[in-house]
Structure formats: structure tokens, C-alpha cells
SEVORO-697576 format. One record per residue (C-alpha): residue number from 1; residue in three letters; x, y, z. Coordinates in steps of 0.5 Angstrom, whole numbers, plus 500, padded with zeros to 3 digits. Layout:
    k    r    x    y    z
  NUM  ALA    X    Y    Z
...
This chain:
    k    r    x    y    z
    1  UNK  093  332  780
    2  UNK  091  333  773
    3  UNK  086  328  772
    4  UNK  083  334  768
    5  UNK  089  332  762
    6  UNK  086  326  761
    7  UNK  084  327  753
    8  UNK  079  322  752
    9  UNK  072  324  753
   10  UNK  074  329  747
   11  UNK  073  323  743
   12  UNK  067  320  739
   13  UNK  062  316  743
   14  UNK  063  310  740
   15  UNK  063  303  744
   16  UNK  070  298  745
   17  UNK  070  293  742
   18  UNK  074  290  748
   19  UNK  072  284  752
   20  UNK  073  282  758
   21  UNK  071  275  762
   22  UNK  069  279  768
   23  UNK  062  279  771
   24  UNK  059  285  774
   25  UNK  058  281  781
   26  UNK  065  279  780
   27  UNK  067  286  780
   28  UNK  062  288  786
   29  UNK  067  283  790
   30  UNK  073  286  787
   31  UNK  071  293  789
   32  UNK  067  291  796
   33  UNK  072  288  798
   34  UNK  079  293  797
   35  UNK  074  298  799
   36  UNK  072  294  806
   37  UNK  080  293  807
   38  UNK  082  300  806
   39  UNK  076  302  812
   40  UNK  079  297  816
   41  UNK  086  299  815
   42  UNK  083  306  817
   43  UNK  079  304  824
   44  UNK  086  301  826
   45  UNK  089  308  825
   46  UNK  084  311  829
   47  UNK  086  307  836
   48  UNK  079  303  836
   49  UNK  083  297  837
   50  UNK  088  299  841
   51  UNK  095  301  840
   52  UNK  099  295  840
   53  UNK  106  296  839
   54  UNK  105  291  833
   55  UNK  101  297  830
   56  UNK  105  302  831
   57  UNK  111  298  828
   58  UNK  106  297  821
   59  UNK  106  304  821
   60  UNK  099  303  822
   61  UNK  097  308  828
   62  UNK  099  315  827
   63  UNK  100  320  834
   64  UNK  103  326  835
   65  UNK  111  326  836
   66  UNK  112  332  842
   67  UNK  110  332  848
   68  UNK  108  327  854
   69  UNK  104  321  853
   70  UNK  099  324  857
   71  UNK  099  330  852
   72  UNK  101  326  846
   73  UNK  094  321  846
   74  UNK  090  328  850
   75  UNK  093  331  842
   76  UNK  090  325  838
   77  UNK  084  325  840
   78  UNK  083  331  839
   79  UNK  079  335  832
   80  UNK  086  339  830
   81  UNK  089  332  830
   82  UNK  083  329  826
   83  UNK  084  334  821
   84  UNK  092  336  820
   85  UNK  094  330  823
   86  UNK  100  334  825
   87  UNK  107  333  826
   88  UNK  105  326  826
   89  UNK  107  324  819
   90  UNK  115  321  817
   91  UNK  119  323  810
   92  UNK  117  316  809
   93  UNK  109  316  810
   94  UNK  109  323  807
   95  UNK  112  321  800
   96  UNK  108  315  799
   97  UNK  102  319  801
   98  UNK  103  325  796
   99  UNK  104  319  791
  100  UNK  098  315  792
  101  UNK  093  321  792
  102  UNK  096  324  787
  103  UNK  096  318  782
  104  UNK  088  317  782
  105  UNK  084  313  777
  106  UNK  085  317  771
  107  UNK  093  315  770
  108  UNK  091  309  766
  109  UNK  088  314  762
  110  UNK  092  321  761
  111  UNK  099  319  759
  112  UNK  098  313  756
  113  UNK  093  317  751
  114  UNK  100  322  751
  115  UNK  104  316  748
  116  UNK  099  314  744
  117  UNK  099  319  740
  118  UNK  104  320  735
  119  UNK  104  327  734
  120  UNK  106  327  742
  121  UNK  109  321  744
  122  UNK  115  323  748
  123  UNK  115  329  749
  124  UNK  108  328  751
  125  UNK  110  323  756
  126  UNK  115  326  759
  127  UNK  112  332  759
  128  UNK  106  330  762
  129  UNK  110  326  767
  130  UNK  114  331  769
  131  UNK  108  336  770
  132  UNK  105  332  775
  133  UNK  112  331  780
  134  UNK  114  339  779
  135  UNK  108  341  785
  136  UNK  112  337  789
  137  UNK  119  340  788
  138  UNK  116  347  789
  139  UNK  113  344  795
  140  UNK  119  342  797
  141  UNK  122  350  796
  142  UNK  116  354  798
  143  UNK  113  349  804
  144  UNK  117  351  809
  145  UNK  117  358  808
  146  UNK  109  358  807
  147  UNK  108  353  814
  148  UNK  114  358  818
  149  UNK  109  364  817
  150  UNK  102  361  818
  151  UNK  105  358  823
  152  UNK  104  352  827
  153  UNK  096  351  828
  154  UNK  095  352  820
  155  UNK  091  347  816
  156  UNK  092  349  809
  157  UNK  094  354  804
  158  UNK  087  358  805
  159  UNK  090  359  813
  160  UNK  097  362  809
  161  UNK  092  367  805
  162  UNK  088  369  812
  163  UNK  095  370  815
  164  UNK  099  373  810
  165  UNK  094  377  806
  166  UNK  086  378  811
  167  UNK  079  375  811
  168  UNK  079  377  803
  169  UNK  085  373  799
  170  UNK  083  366  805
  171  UNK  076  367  801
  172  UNK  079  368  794
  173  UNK  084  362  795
  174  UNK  078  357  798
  175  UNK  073  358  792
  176  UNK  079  357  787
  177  UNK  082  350  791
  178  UNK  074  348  791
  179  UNK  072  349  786
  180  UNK  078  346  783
  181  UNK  077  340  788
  182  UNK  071  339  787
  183  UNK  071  338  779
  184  UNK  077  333  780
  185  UNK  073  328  786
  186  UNK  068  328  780
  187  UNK  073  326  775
  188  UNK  075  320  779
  189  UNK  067  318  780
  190  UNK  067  319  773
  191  UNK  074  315  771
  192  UNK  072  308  776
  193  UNK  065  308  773
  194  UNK  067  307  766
  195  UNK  073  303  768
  196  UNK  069  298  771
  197  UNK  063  299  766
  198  UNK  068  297  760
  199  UNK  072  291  764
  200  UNK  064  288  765
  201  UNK  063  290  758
  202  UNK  058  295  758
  203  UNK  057  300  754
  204  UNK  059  306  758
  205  UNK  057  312  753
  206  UNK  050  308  753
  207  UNK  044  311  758
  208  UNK  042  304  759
  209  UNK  048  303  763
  210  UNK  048  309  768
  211  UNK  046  305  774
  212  UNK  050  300  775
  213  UNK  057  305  773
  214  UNK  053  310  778
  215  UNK  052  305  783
  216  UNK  061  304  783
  217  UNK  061  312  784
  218  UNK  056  310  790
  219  UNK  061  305  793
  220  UNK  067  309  793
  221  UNK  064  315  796
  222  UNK  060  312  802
  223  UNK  067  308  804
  224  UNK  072  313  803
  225  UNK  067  317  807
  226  UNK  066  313  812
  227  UNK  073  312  815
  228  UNK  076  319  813
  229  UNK  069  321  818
  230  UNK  072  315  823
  231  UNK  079  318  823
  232  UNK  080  323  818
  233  UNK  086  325  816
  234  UNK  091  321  820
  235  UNK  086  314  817
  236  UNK  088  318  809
  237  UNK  095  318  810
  238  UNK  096  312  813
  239  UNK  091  308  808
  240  UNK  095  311  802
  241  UNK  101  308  804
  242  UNK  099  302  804
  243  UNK  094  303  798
  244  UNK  101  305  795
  245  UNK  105  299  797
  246  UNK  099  295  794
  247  UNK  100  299  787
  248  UNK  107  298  786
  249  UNK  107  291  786
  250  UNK  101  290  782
  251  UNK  104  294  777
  252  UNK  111  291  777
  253  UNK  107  285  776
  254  UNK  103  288  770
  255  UNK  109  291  767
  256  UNK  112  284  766
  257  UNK  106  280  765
  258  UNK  104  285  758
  259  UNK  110  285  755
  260  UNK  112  278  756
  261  UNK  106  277  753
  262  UNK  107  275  744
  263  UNK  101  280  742
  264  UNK  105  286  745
  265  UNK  112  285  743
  266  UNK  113  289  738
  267  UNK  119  290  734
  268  UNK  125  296  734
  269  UNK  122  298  727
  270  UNK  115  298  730
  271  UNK  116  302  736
  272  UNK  120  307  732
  273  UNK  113  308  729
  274  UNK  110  311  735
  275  UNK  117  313  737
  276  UNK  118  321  735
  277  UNK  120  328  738
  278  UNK  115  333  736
  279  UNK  113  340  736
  280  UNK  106  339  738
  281  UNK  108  334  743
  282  UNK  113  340  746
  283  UNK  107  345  747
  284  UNK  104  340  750
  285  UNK  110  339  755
  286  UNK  110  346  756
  287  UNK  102  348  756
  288  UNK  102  341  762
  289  UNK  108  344  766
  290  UNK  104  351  768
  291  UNK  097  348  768
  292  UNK  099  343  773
  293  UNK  102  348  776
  294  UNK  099  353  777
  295  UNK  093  348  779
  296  UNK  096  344  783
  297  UNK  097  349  788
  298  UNK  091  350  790
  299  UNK  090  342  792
  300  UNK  089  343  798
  301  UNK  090  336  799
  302  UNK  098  336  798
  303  UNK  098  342  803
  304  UNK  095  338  808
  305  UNK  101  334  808
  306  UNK  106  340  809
  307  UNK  104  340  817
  308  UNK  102  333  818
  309  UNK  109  332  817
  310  UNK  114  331  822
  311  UNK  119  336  821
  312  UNK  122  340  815
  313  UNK  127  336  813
  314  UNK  121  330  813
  315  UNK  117  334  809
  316  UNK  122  336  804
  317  UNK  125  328  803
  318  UNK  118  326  803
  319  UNK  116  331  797
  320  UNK  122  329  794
  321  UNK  122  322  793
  322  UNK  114  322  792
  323  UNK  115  327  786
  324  UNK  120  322  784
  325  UNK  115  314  785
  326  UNK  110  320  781
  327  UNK  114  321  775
  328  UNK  116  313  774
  329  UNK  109  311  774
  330  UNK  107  315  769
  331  UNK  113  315  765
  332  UNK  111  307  765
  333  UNK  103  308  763
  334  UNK  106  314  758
  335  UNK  110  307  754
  336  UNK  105  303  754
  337  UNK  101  307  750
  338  UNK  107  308  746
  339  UNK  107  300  746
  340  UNK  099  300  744
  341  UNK  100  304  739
  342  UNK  106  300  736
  343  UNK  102  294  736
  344  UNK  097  296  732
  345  UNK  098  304  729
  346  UNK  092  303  723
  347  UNK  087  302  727
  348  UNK  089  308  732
  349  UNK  090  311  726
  350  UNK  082  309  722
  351  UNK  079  309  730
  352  UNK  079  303  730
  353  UNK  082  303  737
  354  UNK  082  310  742
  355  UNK  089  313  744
  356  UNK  085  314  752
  357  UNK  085  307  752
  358  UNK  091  303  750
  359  UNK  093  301  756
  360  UNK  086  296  756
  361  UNK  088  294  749
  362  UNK  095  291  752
  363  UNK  091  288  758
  364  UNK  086  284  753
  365  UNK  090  278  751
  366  UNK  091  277  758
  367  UNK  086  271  762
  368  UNK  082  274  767
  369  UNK  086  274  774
  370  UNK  091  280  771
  371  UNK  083  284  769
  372  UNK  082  283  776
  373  UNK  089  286  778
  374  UNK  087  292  774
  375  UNK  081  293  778
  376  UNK  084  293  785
  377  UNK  089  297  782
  378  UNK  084  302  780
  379  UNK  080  302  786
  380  UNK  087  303  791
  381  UNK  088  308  786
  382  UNK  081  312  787
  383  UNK  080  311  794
  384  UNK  087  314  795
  385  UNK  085  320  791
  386  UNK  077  321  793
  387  UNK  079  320  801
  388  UNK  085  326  801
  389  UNK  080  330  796
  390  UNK  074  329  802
  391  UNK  079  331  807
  392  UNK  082  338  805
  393  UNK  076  340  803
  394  UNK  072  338  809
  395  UNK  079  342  813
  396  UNK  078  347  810
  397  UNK  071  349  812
  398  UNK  072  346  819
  399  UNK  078  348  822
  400  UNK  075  355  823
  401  UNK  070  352  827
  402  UNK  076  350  831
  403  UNK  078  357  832
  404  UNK  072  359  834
  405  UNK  072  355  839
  406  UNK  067  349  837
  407  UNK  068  343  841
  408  UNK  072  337  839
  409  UNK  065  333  838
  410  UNK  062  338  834
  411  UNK  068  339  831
  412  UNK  068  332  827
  413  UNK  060  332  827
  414  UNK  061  338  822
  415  UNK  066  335  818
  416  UNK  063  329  816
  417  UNK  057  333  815
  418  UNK  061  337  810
  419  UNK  063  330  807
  420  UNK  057  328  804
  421  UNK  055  335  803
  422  UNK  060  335  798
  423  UNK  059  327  796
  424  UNK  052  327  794
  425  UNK  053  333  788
  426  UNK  060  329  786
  427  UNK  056  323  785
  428  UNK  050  326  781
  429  UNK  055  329  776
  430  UNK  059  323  776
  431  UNK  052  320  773
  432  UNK  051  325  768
  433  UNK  058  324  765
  434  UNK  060  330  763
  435  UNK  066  332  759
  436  UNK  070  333  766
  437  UNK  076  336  761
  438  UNK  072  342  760
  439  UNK  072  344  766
  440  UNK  078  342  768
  441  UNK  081  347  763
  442  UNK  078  353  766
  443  UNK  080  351  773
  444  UNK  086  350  771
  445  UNK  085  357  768
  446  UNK  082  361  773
  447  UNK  088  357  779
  448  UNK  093  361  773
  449  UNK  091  368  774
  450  UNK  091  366  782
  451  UNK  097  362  783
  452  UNK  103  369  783
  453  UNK  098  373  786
  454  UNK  097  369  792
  455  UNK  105  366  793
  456  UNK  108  373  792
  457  UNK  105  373  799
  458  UNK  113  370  800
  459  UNK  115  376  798
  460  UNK  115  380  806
  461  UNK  119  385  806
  462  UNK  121  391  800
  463  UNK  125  390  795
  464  UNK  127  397  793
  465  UNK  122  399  788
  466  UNK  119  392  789
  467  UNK  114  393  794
  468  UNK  112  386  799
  469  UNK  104  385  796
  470  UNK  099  387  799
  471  UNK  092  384  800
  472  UNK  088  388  796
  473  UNK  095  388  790
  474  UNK  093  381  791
  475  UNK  085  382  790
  476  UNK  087  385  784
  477  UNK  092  382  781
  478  UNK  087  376  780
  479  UNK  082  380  777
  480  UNK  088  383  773
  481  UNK  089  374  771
  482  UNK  082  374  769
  483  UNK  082  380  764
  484  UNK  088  378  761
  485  UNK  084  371  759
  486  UNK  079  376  756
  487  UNK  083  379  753
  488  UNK  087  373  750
  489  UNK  080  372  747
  490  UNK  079  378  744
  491  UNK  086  379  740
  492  UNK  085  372  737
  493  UNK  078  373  735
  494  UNK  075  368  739
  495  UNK  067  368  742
  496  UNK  065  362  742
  497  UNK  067  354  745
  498  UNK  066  349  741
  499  UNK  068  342  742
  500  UNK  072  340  735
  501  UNK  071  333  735
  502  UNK  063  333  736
  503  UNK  061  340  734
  504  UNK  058  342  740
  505  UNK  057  349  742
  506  UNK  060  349  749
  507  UNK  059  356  751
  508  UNK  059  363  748
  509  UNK  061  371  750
  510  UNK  068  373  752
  511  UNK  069  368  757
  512  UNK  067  363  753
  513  UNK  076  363  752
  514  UNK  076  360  759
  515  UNK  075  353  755
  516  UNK  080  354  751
  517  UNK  078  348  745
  518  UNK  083  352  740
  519  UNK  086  346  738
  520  UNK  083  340  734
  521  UNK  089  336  736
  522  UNK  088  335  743
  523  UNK  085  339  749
  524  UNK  092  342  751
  525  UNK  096  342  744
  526  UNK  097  348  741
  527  UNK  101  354  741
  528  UNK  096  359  741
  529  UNK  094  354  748
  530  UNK  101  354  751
  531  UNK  101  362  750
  532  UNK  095  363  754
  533  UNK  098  359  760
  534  UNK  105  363  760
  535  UNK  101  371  759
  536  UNK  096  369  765
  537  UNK  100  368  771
  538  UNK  105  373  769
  539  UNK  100  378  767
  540  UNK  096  377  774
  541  UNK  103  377  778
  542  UNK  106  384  775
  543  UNK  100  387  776
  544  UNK  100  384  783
  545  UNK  106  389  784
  546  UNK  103  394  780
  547  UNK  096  396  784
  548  UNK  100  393  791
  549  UNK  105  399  790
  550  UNK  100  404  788
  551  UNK  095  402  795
  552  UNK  101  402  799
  553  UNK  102  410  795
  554  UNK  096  412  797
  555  UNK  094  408  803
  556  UNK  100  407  807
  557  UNK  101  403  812
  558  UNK  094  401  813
  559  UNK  095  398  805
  560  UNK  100  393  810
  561  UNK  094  391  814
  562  UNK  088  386  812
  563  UNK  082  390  808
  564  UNK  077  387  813
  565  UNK  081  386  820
  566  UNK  075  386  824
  567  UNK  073  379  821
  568  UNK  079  377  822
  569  UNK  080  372  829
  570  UNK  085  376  834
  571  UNK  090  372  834
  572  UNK  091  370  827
  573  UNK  091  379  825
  574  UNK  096  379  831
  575  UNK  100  374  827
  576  UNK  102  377  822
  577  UNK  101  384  821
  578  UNK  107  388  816
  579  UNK  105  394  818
  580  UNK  107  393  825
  581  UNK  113  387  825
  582  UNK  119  389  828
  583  UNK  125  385  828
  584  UNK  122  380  823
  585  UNK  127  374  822
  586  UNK  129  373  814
  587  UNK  127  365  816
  588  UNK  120  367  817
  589  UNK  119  365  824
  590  UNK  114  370  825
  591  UNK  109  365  825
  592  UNK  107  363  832
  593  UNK  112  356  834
  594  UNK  110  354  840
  595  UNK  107  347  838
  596  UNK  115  347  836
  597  UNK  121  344  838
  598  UNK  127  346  839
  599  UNK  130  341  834
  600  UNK  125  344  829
  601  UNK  126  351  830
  602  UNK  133  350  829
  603  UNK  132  347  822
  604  UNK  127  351  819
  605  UNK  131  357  821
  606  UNK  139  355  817
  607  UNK  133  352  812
  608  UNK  133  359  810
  609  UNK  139  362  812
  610  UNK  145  357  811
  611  UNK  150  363  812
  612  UNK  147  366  820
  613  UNK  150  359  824
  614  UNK  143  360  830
  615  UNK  143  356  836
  616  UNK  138  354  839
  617  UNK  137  359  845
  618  UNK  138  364  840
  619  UNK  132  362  836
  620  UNK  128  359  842
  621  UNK  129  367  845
  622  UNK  126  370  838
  623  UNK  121  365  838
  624  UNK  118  367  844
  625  UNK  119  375  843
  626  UNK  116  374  837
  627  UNK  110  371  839
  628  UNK  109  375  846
  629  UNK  109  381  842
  630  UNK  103  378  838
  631  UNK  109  378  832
């Protein structure tokens, strides 16, 4: 999440005065050797060399939970498990998962620059910190109503819009979660690159240098590829534990190092200096909140996580808990900008120093070996975000290959194809250096119009006047998000994009308000910002509901069924079908529930229901009516 909030490409291109006594080739064996570290964790996932007790004991080697172990190894070596690994992962892998790969490269970066500005500071910091935990408490909601109506074979998000909507919102809800995927793999390329640059002592703004900071893009995207291609996404989830594990104490020690060290101390008085409440800070909290949001809904990657895990109260412990380790780790980055800019406030003040890299004016009176420790850091972080991005994308394009019945080989031959189809672009942009937060803005825009559209889809049955939205009042609505960007344009006269700080003409016309560059203080400060992201989700909902009771007036029942049905495949048309439902469960086990068990069924069942007591029998019964009648 949200390594499109960190602010600091908006500022001038000037070269730090920072320092650090590392070398290039010192950092090569810094980065070679975590990176090689993280590809042999992931060949021991695989089952390469063997599956001893002692690895399964480290958590090490993931394999499916049900069935016999004939058919629990038939399971793992299968191109499904390579790419959902499900029902495999525990509260405990999947918390430490959604934690690592969400906290990649850019927090050293995004809520420190928060806290080192004033005009933000804490508001700026807890908003920031809370933003990027809040998708995981809404997973923690909708996941298990969202895995019960796709069904047990789902992969992602894009399988819910298959089921729920048709063949049209699955494409809509791909492009939307690729693009936004993909701007976010650049920006992790880009963040490792200038980390490493500025660490060696490079000028990161200069031409002369893009060779070697392209060459550290290059490293991390051939050894994530290479053992998210040997063992996919079991290798992601497993590697992440670790990567989190490794994180937590590196920065337990740099918490302790940094501060005791006398030219960070700064006294009450100073602190306060850098220490406010303020308005600005309050819309960007708010701004923060929906945009990550609305964003992070299409991160694929965290969807993932939703069938891998083992049972539905696993995945909500694991979603819960990794919102929380999500939130401190910011929360610590955010202080120590508030602890960089009390140090020295004029020379943030005159630009002397940048707010994006107070976190490295706290570092630099340290001696060496904590610089190295910021290198693992940043590299464990990276890897962990670049690895889960890969995969979700990759699963996306594959898993209908499976159900179209490629073979498992063919399957995995696909995939990691995918995979460097979509690393070569990423690192040639990562080369070029752009000003990711731009782009980022308008993902984040275009996932606002998309976001209720696509999760009104819980909604299955008639609310009185309320209809359950149908495929084409979802299209719609979309449509309806974008026009309301348009029109937002339009009211506050605005025509033209133009980067504040460098004057910049970034793009002209009406959609040139998807950039939203309306503030000068920082790229999502404002409240003229803040407004737009509140209208633009309703504006998309409201008429999600509006064109979906019209279809349903005009269409009737056929408004129920998907726009185009013959491309669909049967079973997931027969899955599920508003039309022809009969019987529906409140709890949303329409989906098909033979991968199961009994245990689960009952769990997912009182998760939605608390107040009809369900035996087993009962729902293993209405399980199996459901999926005999193709439900």
C-alpha cells in the first residue's frame, strides 16, 4: 500500500548533503546477499530439499491442510496451490504477510516526511498510519462474505467480480488492480534505487548515475522473480515471515541506536516545535484514509491472502493483528521525522534538508554498520512488497488458464512468463525516474470511482426499494465515479495539471483533474483534494443503485444474469446466478464449498449469522444442495 503517498519527488532536485561511509561494492554485497538469502528461503518452501520435519516446524514449507497426504502433496504440487497456496496459511503467517508486503521500500520515506512537517505532524502521522491498517479491518469484514460467494476455487477479487457480476466488471476490476499494481511495483524499483544511491553517495537526480541505481532495480526484480517463478506464492508468504521477522528487529535496534545517540536528542521544548494539531494535517488524514482505501482494495496481493489462509477465523486474527504491526511501524517512521525536524527546523524550514528524508538525517551520525542495517532493511522491505505484487498479478492473468484446463506445467510456464513481462516495463520506468506520486494520484482516483460499484456486489438480495446491483448498474456506476472526477474539474475551473514546485505542465483538458496538483503544500493536502475523494466513491455508488434499478425495470430478470454469459465458463455462470437462486443462505455459501470442511462450514456460516445456531449436518446438507443445483 500507499508508496504513492510518499510526497518527496514533488520536491526540487537538489543533491543531499548527506554522507555515508559505504561503497558501492559494499552495497552490491549487502543487496546479493539478502536477496540470495530470500531465494533460498524460497527453494526450501518449494520442497526441493525435502520436507523434514525441522522445516515444517520453521514454518518453512507450506502445504494444504485437508485431505490425505496423498492428496495433500497430489495438492502442492499443483499450479492452484503455486498460485493461491490455499488454505495452507495460519493467523499467524498471514498477519506477518499483509504486514511485510505492504510495508515495502517507501516507508522510510512516506510518514516520516508526514512528521516532518509541521503543518501535518501528528495528524499527518496517525493519519498516514491509520490509512495504511484500515484495508485490513475492512478485510477483516468483507473477506469472508467476499471468499463465501466466489467460492472456494477463487484466486482474487477479479474471480468475485466474474461470479458476482460477469465476464464485464472481472475485466473492469483487472484493469483497475493492474494498473494500480503495476505504478506501485515501479515505485518500489524506484524507492530501493535512490535508497541505495543516496547511501553510496550518489547524486540520485543526476543522468550519470542511473546505471548503477537502475542495476539495484535489476537485482531485486531477477531474484524475486526467480523464487516467486520456483514457488510462487507459497515461497511469497513464507518469505515474507521471515522478511518481517528480520524487520522487526533491525528496527527495534535502530530505534535505540538513533535516539540514544546525543545529536538526535532534542529537548520538550524543541519537540513541541514540530509537535502540532492542525487543520492541513486533518485533511490530509481524511484525504489518506479514503484514498488508501479505496486503492488498496484492488491490491490483489492482500486478496490473495484471503484464500490462502487456513479457515475464516485465521484470516480475520491474521488481517487483524497485521493492521496492527502495519500501524506501529509507521507510527515509529512518522516520529522520527517529527524527531529530525526538532533537531534542526531551520534548515528544513530554508531547504536546507528535505522533509521525505529525515529519517537518513537521523541515521548519519551513526558509524557504518547501522547504515548497513538500513540497507537489509530496505532490501527485506522491497523484496517482500515487489515478490507479492508479481504473484497477484501473475494470478490474475493465470488462474483462468486453469480453469480452462492448461495443464499444471503449462500453467507455471505461463506464469513466470507473465512475470517478466511485467518486470522489464517496471524497470525501465523505474530508470526513468518519474514522479510516481502523479500516477499514483490517479490510481488512487480511478480505484475511488470503482471501489462501491464493485462491493455493492455484497449486497444479493433487494433491499425494498434498494435493488442488489446488477452488472451493467455496476459498469455504469464506474462510468458515473469517472464523470463525477470531470465534473469536479469543471466546478473549480480547473484545465490544466501543473506540478507547483517545479512548474511543470503535466497534462491539459478535463481529465487533466485526475492529478489533482491543488495544493502547493503537499500532494494530498487540501480541502478541495479531500472533497473530491469523498464525492467520488458516493457519486459511483449512488449511481450504481440508480442505473441498477432502472436495468432491473427495464431488463427484468435478464438484468440479474451477466451481459455477456457465453464467455463466461459454465461453472462459474451456474455459481452464482440472482436470477435463478433459490434458497439462498443469508451467510453466502452459494459459492461452491466442496474443498471445505465441515469445521469451516460451520464457522463461516455463525460468522454471518450469529443469531441461527447451524449444525453441521444442516449446512453440510445446504452445501451440497447448493452446489448439486449449480446454485
Amino acid at each position: 500500500h500507499e508508496p504513492h503517498h510518499n510526497l518527496g519527488n514533488s520536491y526540487p532536485s537538489n543533491k543531499t548533503t548527506m554522507s555515508y561511509d559505504i561503497s558501492e561494492g559494499a552495497a552490491y554485497a549487502v543487496l546479493y546477499t539478502v536477496l540470495a538469502g530470500f531465494s533460498l528461503l524460497a527453494i526450501l518452501a518449494a520442497g526441493y530439499c525435502g520436507t523434514s520435519p525441522m522445516l515444517h516446524k520453521l514454518g518453512i514449507i507450506m502445504r494444504p491442510t485437508a485431505g490425505s497426504e496423498e492428496e495433500v502433496k497430489k495438492e502442492a504440487g499443483s499450479a492452484d496451490f503455486f498460485l493461491a497456496a490455499r488454505n495452507s496459511a495460519g493467523a499467524r503467517a498471514i498477519a506477518l504477510s499483509f504486514f511485510a508486503s505492504g510495508m515495502g521500500a517507501w516507508v522510510v520515506y512516506g510518514s516520516t516526511e508526514m512528521g516532518a512537517n509541521p503543518n501535518l505532524s501528528w495528524l499527518g502521522v496517525l493519519g498516514y498510519s491509520g490509512a495504511s491498517a484500515f484495508p485490513a479491518i475492512i478485510i477483516c469484514m468483507i473477506g469472508p462474505r467476499i471468499r463465501a460467494i466466489t467460492g472456494e476455487e477463487a484466486f482474487c477479487t477479479t474471480d468475485f467480480g466474474l461470479v458476482r457480476y460477469g465476464r464485464l466488471m472481472q475485466l473492469s476490476i483487472a484493469a483497475i488492480s493492474v494498473f494500480y499494481m503495476f505504478i506501485y511495483l515501479v515505485s518500489e524499483m524506484t524507492s530501493i534505487s535512490n535508497v541505495y544511491g543516496l547511501i553510496v553517495g550518489l547524486d540520485t537526480f543526476s543522468d550519470d548515475t542511473v546505471k548503477y541505481t537502475t542495476s539495484i532495480a535489476i537485482s531485486l526484480a531477477v531474484f524475486t522473480w526467480f523464487y516467486t517463478s520456483v514457488a510462487g506464492l507459497p515461497a511469497s508468504i513464507v518469505t515474507d515471515k521471515f522478511q518481517a521477522y528480520l524487520m522487526f528487529g533491525l528496527v527495534f535496534i535502530l530505534l535505540i541506536v538513533a535516539c540514544s545517540n546525543s545529536e538526535n536528542q532534542v529537548s520538550k521544548e524543541e519537540f513541541a516545535v514540530a509537535s502540532n494539531w492542525t487543520l492541513d494535517g486533518l485533511a490530509a488524514a481524511v484525504t489518506l484514509f479514503i484514498a488508501i482505501a479505496c486503492a488498496e482494495m484492488f491490491n490483489q496481493g492482500n486478496w490473495q491472502r484471503v484464500w490462502a489462509a487456513k479457515s475464516v477465523p485465521d484470516m480475520r486474527k491474521g488481517f487483524a493483528w497485521g493492521s496492527l504491526l502495519v500501524f506501529l511501524l509507521m507510527m515509529f517512521f512518522g516520529i522520527m521525522g517529527m524527531l529530525a525536524y526538532a533537531n534542526d527546523p531551520d534548515a528544513y524550514d530554508n531547504w536546507e534538508k528535505f522533509a521525505y528524508l529525515a529519517f537518513f538525517d537521523l541515521l548519519a551520525p551513526l558509524n557504518t554498520f547501522f547504515h548497513v542495517l538500513v540497507l537489509i532493511i530496505v532490501t527485506a522491505l522491497a523484496a517482500s512488497s515487489v515478490d507479492t505484487l508479481q504473484t497477484a498479478i501473475a494470478s490474475m492473468f493465470s488462474s483462468d488458464l486453469i480453469r480452462f484446463g492448461l495443464s499444471d506445467n503449462a500453467s507455471r510456464f505461463v506464469t513466470r512468463f507473465i512475470l517478466v513481462l511485467i518486470n522489464i516495463p517496471a524497470v525501465i520506468l523505474s530508470s526513468k525516474r518519474f514522479d510516481v506520486i502523479g500516477l499514483f494520484l490517479v490510481a488512487d482516483l480511478v480505484c475511488g470511482t470503482a471501489v462501491l460499484p464493485v462491493f455493492l456486489g455484497l449486497m444479493t438480495e433487494d433491499y425494498g426499494f434498494i435493488p442488489a446491483p446488477t452488472e451493467l448498474g455496476a459498469f455504469l456506476g464506474i462510468v458515473s465515479g469517472i464523470a463525477a472526477v470531470l465534473v469536479n474539474g469543471k466546478i473549480i475551473g480547473f484545465n490544466e495539471a501543473v506540478n507547483s514546485i517545479t512548474g511543470e505542465t503535466i497534462a491539459t483538458g478535463p481529465f487533466s483533474y485526475f492529478w489533482l496538483t491543488n495544493s502547493s503544500e503537499c500532494a494530498l493536502c487540501g480541502t478541495t483534494t479531500m472533497v473530491t475523494f469523498i464525492v467520488v466513491p458516493l457519486v459511483a455508488g449512488f449511481f450504481t443503485l440508480v442505473f441498477s434499478k432502472l436495468d432491473v425495470m427495464v431488463r427484468g430478470d435478464r438484468a440479474r444474469e451477466p451481459i455477456f454469459k457465453m464467455a463466461q465458463p459454465e461453472i462459474e455462470a451456474k455459481n452464482y446466478n440472482l436470477a435463478e437462486k433459490e434458497g439462498v443462505e443469508k451467510d453466502g455459501l452459494e459459492g461452491s464449498v466442496e474443498n471445505v470442511d465441515k469445521a469451516n462450514l460451520v464457522v463461516m456460516a455463525a460468522d454471518v449469522d450469529e443469531e441461527e445456531a447451524v449444525e453441521p449436518e444442516s449446512v453440510e446438507e445446504n452445501a451440497a444442495q447448493s452446489v448439486e443445483a449449480g446454485a
